[in-house]
C-alpha positions, -999 to +999 in steps of 0.1 A: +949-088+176+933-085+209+902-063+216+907-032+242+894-034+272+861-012+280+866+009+312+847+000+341+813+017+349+810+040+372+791+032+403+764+058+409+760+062+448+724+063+465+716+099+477+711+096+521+675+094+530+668+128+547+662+115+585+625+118+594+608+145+612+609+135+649+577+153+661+554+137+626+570+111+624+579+116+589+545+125+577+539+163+578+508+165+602+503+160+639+470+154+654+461+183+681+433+181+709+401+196+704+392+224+730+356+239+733+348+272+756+364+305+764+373+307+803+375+269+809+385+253+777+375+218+781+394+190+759+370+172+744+377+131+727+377+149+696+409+153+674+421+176+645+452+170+622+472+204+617+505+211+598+538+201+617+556+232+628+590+216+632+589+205+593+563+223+579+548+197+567+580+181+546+581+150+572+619+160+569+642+166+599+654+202+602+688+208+599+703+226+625 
């Protein structure tokens, strides 16, 4: 007697890569321009990183 056939696996499908943030570039902080004084606020050479406003700091693309 012949043995039964096993059914085929399933094929699990890849979730989509969220798209990345296009203002971080994917990584969740942008670098911002230091500015020293009050009434002319001179930018200096000097950078600071800060939290991405579009993502929040995900590196993900909002969906709209």
């Amino acid at each position: 007697m012949a043995a039964a056939k096993k059914p085929a696996p399933r094929r699990r499908t890849a979730k989509p890569q969220p798209r990345p943030c296009p203002d971080c570039q994917g990584n969740g902080e942008i670098t911002e321009a230091v500015r020293v004084g009050t009434r002319k606020g001179r930018t200096t050479d000097d950078r600071q990183a800060g939290l991405c406003l579009t993502c929040w700091g995900t590196g993900e693309a909002p969906t709209t």
